[in-house]
N, C-alpha and C positions, 0 to 999 in steps of 0.2 A: 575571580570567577567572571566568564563572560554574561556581557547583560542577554538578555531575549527575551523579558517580558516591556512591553511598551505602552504607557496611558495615550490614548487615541490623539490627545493636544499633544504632546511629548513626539510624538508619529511624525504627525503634521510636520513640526516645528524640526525636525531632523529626519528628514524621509531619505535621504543622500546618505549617511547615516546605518538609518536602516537599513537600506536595503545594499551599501554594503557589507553589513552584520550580516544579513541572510549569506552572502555568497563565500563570508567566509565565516563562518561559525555554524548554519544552517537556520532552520527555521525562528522567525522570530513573532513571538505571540503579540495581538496588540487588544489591549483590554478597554471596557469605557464601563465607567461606572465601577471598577476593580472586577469586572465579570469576562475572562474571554469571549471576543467578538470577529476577532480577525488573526490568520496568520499570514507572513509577507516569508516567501520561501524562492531559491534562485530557480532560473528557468531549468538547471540542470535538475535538480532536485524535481520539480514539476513535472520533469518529461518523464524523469525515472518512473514519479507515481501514475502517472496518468498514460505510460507505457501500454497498446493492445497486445494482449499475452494469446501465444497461440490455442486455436480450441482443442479440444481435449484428443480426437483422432490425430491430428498433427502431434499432438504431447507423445501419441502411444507409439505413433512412426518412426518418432528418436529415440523410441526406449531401445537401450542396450541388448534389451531381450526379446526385441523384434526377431522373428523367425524361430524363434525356439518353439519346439514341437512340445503343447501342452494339454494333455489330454484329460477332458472333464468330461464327465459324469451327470448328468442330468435325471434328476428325481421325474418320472415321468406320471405320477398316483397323482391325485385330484386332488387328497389332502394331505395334510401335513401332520405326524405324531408330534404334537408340542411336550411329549411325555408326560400327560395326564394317564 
């Protein structure tokens, strides 16, 4: 099994190492004190998370069912029967 937990001197003392565990295994945790403290992840892995996702009008622009005619109904009464 591959390693990926790392004691922060251990880090140190093989950061070459490490960080090539990260690029080919994925993220590698590094502990001190036996507590996670740190993870060492490759740049591709990084951009994936830290990727800006389009906002939510742009989402609905690509939806497949863009243009389809859908006709709703709007409750137009002041209040609402919660069926009491």
């Amino acid at each position: 099994m591959a390693k990926t937990d790392w004691q922060l001197q251990e880090a140190k003392a093989r950061l070459s190492e490490l960080v090539k565990s990260a690029l080919r295994q994925g993220p590698q945790q590094i502990t001190v004190h036996g507590q996670p403290a740190a993870v060492v992840l490759s740049r591709a892995d990084y951009d994936r998370l830290t990727k800006k996702l389009p906002g939510f009008v742009k989402f609905m622009q690509k939806s497949p069912l863009k243009g389809t005619a859908i006709k709703l109904k709007r409750d137009k009464s002041l209040t609402r029967n919660n069926g009491l």
